[in-house]
C-alpha positions in Angstrom: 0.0 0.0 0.0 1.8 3.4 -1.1 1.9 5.7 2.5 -0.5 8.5 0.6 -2.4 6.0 0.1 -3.1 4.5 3.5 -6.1 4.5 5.5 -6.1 7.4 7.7 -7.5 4.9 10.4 -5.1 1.6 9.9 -3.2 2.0 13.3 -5.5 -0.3 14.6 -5.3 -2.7 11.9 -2.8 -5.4 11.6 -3.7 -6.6 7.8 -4.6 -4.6 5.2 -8.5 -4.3 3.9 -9.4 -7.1 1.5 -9.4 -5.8 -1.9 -12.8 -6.8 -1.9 -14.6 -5.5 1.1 -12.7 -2.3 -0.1 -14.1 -1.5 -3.3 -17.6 -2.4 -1.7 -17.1 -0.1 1.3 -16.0 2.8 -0.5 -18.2 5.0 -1.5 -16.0 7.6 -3.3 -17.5 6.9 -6.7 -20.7 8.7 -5.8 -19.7 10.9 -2.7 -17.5 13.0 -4.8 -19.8 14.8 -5.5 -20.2 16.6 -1.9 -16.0 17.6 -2.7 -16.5 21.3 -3.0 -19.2 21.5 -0.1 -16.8 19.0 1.7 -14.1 21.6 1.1 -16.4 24.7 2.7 -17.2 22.6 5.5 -13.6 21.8 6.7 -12.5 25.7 5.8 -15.2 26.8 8.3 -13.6 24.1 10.6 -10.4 25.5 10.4 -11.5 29.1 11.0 -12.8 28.0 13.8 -9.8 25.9 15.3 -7.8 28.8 14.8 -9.8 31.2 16.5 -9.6 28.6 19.6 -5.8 29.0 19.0 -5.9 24.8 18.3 -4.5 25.9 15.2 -2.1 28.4 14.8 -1.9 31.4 11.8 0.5 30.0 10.4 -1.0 26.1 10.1 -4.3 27.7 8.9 -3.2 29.7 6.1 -1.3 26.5 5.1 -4.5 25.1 4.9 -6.6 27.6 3.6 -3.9 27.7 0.5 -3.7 23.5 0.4 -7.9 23.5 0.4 -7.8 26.6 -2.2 -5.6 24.1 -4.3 -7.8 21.3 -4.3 -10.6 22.9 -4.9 -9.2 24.0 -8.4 -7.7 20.6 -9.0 -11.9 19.3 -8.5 -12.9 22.3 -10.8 -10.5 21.6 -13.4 -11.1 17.7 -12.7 -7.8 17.6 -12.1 -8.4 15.1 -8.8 -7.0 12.1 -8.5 -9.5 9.9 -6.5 -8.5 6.9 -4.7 -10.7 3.5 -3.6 -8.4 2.9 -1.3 -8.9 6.1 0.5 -12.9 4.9 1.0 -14.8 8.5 0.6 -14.2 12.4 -0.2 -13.6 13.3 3.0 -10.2 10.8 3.7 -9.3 11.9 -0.1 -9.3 15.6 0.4 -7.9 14.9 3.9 -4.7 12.5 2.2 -4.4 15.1 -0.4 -3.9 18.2 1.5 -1.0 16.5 3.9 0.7 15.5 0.9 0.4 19.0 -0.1 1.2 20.9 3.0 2.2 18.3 6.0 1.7 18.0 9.1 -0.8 20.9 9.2 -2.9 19.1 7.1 -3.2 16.5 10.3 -4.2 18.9 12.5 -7.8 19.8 10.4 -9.8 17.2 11.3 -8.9 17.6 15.4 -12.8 18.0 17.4 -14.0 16.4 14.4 -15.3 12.9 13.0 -16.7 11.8 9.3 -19.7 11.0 11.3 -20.4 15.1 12.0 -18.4 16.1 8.5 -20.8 14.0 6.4 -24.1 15.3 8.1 -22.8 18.6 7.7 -21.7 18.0 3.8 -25.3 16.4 3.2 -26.8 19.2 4.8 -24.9 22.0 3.1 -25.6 20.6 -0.8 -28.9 19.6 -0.1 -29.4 23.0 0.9 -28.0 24.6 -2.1 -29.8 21.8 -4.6 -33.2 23.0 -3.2 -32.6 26.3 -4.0 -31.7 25.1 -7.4 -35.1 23.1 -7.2 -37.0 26.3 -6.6 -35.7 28.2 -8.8 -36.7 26.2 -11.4 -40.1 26.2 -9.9 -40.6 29.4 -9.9 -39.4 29.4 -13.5 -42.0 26.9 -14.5 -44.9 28.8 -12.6 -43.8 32.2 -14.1 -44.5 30.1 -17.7 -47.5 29.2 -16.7 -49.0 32.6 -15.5 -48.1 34.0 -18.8 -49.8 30.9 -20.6 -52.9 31.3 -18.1 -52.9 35.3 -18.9 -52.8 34.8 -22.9 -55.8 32.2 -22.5 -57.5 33.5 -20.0 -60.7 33.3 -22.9 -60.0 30.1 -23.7 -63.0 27.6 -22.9 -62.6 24.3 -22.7 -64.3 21.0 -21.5 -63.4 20.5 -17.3 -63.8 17.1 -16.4 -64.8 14.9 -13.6 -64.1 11.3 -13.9 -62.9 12.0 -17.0 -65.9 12.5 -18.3 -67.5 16.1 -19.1 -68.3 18.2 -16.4 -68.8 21.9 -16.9 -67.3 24.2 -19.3 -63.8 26.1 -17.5 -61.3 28.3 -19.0 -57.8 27.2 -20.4 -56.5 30.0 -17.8 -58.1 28.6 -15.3 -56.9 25.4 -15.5 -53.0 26.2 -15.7 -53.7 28.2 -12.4 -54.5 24.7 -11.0 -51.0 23.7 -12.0 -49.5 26.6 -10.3 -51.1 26.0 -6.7 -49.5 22.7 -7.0 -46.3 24.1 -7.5 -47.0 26.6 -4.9 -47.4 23.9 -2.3 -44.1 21.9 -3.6 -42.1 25.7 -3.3 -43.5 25.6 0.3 -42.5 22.2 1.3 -39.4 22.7 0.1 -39.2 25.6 2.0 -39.9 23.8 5.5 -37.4 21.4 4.2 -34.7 23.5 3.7 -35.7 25.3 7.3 -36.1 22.3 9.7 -32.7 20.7 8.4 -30.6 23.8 8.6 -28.9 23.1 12.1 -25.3 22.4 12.0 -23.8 18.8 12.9 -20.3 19.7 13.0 -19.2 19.7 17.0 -21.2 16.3 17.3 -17.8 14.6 16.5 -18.3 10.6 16.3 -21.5 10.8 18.8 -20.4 12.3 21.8 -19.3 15.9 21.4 -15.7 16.4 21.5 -13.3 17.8 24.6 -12.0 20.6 22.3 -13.1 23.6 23.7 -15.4 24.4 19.9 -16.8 27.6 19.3 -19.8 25.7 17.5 -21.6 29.2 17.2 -18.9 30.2 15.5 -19.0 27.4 12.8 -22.5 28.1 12.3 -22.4 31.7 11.4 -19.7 31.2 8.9 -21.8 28.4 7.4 -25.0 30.2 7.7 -27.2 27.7 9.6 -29.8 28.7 11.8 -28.6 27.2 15.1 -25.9 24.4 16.2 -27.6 21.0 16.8 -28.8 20.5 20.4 -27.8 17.0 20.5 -24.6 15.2 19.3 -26.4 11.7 18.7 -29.0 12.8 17.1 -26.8 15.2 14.7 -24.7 12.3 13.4 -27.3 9.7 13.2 -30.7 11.8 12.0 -31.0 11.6 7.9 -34.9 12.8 8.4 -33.8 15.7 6.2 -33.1 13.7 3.5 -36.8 11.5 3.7 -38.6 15.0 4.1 -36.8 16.1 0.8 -37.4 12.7 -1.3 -40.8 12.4 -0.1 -41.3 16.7 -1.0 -39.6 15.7 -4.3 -42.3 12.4 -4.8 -45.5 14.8 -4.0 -44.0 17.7 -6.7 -43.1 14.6 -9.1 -47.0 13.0 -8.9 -48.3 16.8 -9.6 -46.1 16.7 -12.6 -46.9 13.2 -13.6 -50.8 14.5 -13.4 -49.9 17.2 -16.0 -47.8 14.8 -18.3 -51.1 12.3 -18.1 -53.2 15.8 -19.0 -50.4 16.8 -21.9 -50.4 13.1 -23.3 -54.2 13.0 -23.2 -54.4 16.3 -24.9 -52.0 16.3 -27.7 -53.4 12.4 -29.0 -55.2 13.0 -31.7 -58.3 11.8 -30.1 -58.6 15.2 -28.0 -56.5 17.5 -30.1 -56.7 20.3 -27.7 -52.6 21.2 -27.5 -49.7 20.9 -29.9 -46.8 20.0 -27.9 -43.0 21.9 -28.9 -41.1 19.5 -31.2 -38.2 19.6 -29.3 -39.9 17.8 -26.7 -41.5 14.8 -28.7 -39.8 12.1 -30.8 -41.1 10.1 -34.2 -41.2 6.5 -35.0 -38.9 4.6 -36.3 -41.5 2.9 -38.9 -44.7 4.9 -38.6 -43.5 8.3 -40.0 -47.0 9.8 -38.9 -46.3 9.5 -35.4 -45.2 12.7 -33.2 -45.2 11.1 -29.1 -45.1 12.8 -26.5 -42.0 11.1 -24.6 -40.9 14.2 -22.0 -44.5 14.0 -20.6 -44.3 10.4 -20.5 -40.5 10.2 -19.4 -41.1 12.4 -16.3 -44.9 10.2 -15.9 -42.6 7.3 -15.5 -40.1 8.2 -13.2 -42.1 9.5 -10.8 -42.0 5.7 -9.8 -38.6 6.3 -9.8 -38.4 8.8 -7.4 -41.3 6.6 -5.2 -39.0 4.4 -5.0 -36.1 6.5 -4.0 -38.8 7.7 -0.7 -39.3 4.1 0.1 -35.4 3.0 0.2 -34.3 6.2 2.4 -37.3 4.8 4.8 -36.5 1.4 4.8 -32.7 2.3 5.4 -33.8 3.9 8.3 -36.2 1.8 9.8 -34.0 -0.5 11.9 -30.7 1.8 12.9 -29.9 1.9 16.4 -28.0 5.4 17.3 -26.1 6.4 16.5 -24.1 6.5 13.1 -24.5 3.3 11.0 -22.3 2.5 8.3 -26.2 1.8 6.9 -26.0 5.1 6.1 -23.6 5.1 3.5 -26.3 4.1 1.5 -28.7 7.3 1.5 -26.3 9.6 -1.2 -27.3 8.0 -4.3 -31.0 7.7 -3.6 -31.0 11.3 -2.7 -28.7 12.4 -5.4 -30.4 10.6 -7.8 -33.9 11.8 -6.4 -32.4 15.6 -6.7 -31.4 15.1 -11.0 -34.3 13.8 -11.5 -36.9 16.4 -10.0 -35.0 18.8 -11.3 -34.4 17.5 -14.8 -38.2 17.5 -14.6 -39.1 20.8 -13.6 -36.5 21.8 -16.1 -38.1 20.1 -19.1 -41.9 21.5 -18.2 -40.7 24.4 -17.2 -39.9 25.0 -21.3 -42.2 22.6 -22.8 -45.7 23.8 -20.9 -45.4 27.3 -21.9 -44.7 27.3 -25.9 -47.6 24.9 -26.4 -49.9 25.8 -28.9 -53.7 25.7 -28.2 -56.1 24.4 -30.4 -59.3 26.8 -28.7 -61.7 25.6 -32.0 -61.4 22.0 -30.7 -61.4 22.5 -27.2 -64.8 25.2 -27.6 -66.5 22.3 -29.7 -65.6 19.9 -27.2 -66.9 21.5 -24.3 -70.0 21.7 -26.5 -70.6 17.9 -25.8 -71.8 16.3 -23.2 -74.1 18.6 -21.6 -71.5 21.0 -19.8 -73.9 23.2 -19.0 -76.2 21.0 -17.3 -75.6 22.6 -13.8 -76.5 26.2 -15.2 -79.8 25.4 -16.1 -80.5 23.6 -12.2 -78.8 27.3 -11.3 -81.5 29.2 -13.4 -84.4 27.3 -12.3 -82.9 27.9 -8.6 -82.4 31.8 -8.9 -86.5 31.1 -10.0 -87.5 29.7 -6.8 -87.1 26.2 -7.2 -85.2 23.7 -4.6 -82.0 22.5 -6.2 -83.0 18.7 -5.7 -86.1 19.2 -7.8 -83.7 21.4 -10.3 -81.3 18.5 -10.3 -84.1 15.8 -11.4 -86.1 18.4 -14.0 -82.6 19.2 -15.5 -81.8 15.5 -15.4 -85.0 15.0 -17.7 -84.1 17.4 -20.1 -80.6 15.9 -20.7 -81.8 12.4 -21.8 -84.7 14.1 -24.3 -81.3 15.9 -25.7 -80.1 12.5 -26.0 -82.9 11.0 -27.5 -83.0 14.0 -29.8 -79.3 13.9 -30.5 -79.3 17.7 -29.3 -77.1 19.5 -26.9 -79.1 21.8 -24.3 -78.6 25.0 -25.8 -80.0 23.6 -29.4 -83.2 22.9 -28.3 -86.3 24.6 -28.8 -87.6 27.3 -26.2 -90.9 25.3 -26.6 -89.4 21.7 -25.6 -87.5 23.6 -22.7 -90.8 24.8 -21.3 -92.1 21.6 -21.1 -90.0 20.5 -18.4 -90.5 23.1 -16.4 -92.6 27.0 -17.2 -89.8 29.1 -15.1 -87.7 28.6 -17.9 -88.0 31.6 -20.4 -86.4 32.9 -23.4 -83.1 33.9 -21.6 -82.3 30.6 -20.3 -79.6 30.8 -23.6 -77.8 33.4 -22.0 -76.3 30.2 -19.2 -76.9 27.4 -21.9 -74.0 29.0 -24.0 -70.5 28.2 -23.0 -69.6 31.9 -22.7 -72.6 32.7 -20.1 -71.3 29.7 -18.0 -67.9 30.4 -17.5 -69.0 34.1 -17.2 -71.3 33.1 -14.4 -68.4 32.1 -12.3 -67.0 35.0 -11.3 -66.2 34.4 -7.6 -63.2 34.4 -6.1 -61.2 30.7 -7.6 -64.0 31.1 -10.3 -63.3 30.6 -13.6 -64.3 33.3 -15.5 -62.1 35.1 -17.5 -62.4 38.1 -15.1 -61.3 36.0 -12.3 -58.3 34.2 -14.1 -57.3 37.6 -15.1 -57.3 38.2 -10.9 -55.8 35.4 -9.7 -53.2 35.7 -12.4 -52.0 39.0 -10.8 -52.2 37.9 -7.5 -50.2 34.8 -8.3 -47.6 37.1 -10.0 -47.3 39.1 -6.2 -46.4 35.4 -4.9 -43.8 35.4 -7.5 -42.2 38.7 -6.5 -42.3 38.2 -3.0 -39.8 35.6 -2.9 -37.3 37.3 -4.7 
């Protein structure tokens, strides 16, 4: 085993690792990706030690030039990773005493991988949620301005999939927003509850050192130092809140991929999707699918899945650190590229799709949408809603039996279901009057999309 090589721990030892057991324990093929927030967390650590006077100015300048160096070397992927060295944290560590000495021996004094991984986790989950919000906020800004343009856009709303009253375009791209604006929140609680800092927990215990934890914190920029050491090394609740955040915003995107596939098949025809986001066939040259919408549909599972492993991981660890653990980076990693590879996609796609308001106005025309504004007229002319309900009821199957929607009818043949009804019962049959007639605050009238589009754009400009 070459000395720079050599496990930072091996005093103990009196064989070496078998070259098996050490390529499955290491887990530096996926944990190099925490190197640079590794790298912030141990400068913060060293700040600290020399401010105690455990380090002198000297020994931490060393190190704050040997980290600087390293840090370029990742940037420039100029790093030479070793198995042998089992994670990011022993590989920085080995690299900066071959760089500066025996300075680079002191960094890790009052400190334990257990407290520098929770810490690492914690600081780039941190940052990737911003990341995720961001491009949350990029995909609701999208679909304000796609709510705004068709804002007079009817189209068919549906219950059960079938037919259930006619609704704006607008409208229904604001429902997609207050999904998002529940995901933005959760993130937000996420990102708040797991912003104590670990570092000072040492293995489990706290350390002897005299640690300015308070210290560490500020530099860092978490809210507080963690109350208690066993629970700081041990706790990966952060990381479940996050996956299962991330599962709850990919099923609200995987209910507007099922709504985008739906639409764009030639059976509904109400949306043209972007080309950039569909592919062809390789021996039907008609076909244009929708494979983004379906993509992100599917691995939504994906992401389920990720939930259920971080849970099951956890399920059975005694306190305090587990080498179990080792185990929660690439479901959460892979959790974090895929949520926001998602986001990122919709947040293009969604808003330069073209609507096609001909076919969606004649479909809303079907299936008695405006079945619910005649039982309203005959209401506002004093009769009880049940027996609104059953006269209404009536009228639909004679328009069935006639092959006539409500609004083609006859004034005559209306009356004979009921004698409230007068000439200007047209004026809610029409798909315009209905959507019209909903102008209450969360309506659906084009007034009210035209509202709630401003005030959703105040949401926006609050959180910069």
């Amino acid at each position: 085993m070459n000395k720079s090589d050599q496990r930072l721990w091996s005093g103990r030892f009196n064989e070496p690792t078998d070259t098996f057991v050490e390529k499955f324990t290491a887990s530096i093929e996926f944990d190099k990706r925490l190197a640079l927030v590794d790298i912030r967390g141990s400068l913060a650590h060293a700040k600290m030690l020399n401010k105690i006077k455990i380090l002198s100015n000297a020994e931490f300048q060393q190190i704050e030039q040997g980290l600087s160096q390293i840090k370029q070397d990742i940037i420039e992927d100029n790093m030479q990773w070793s198995v042998s060295l089992e994670d990011v944290h022993m590989n920085i560590e080995a690299k900066l005493t071959q760089l500066i000495g025996d300075a680079g021996k002191k960094l890790h004094t009052g400190r334990s991988r257990n407290d520098q991984i929770a810490t690492d986790i914690r600081l780039y989950l941190r940052d990737e949620i911003q990341r995720c919000q961001k491009l949350i906020d990029d995909f609701q800004q999208g679909l304000l301005n796609l709510a705004e343009r068709e804002a007079d856009t009817i189209m068919p709303g549906f219950t059960h999939l079938q037919v259930a009253q006619p609704v704006t375009f607008g409208h229904h791209m604001l429902a997609w927003f207050e999904m998002l604006h529940r995901d933005y929140d959760r993130l937000q609680d996420c990102s708040r509850r797991m912003n104590q800092l670990p570092l000072g927990a040492a293995a489990l215990a706290g350390t002897s050192y005299p640690l300015d934890r308070n210290y560490t914190t500020e530099i860092l920029d978490f809210s507080t130092p963690s109350r208690n050491s066993i629970d700081a090394v041990s706790d990966r609740d952060f990381a479940i809140e996050f996956c299962a955040a991330a599962a709850i915003c990919m099923m609200h995107l995987s209910r507007m991929a099922e709504e985008l596939v739906l639409w764009s098949s030639a059976q509904f025809n109400f949306i043209l999707l972007p080309d950039r986001y569909c592919t062809g066939s390789s021996i039907m040259p008609q076909k244009k699918n929708p494979d983004v919408p379906e993509l992100v549909r599917g691995k939504t599972g994906r992401v389920y899945g990720h939930l259920m492993s971080l849970l099951t991981l956890m399920k059975s660890q005694p306190l305090a650190y587990n080498k179990d653990n080792q185990e929660d980076k690439e479901p959460l990693f892979d959790t974090l590229d895929t949520l926001q590879g998602s986001l990122r996609a919709f947040a293009d796609m969604v808003p330069n799709l073209t609507v096609n308001k001909e076919v969606m106005y004649q479909s809303a025309k079907q299936g008695y949408s405006t079945a619910t504004d005649l039982a309203d007229y005959l209401v506002n002319r004093g009769l009880p809603f049940r027996d609104a309900h059953e006269v209404v009821g009536k009228a639909v199957a004679f328009g069935i039996d006639q092959g006539q929607d409500l609004s083609e009818l006859s004034l005559e043949q209306m009356q004979t279901f009921d004698n409230r009804i007068e000439a200007d019962v047209f004026d809610v049959l029409i798909l315009e009057g209905s959507v019209n007639a909903r102008n209450i605050i969360g309506g659906t009238a084009p007034a009210q999309v035209r509202f709630q589009v401003q005030q959703c754009k105040k949401i926006l400009s609050e959180r910069k």
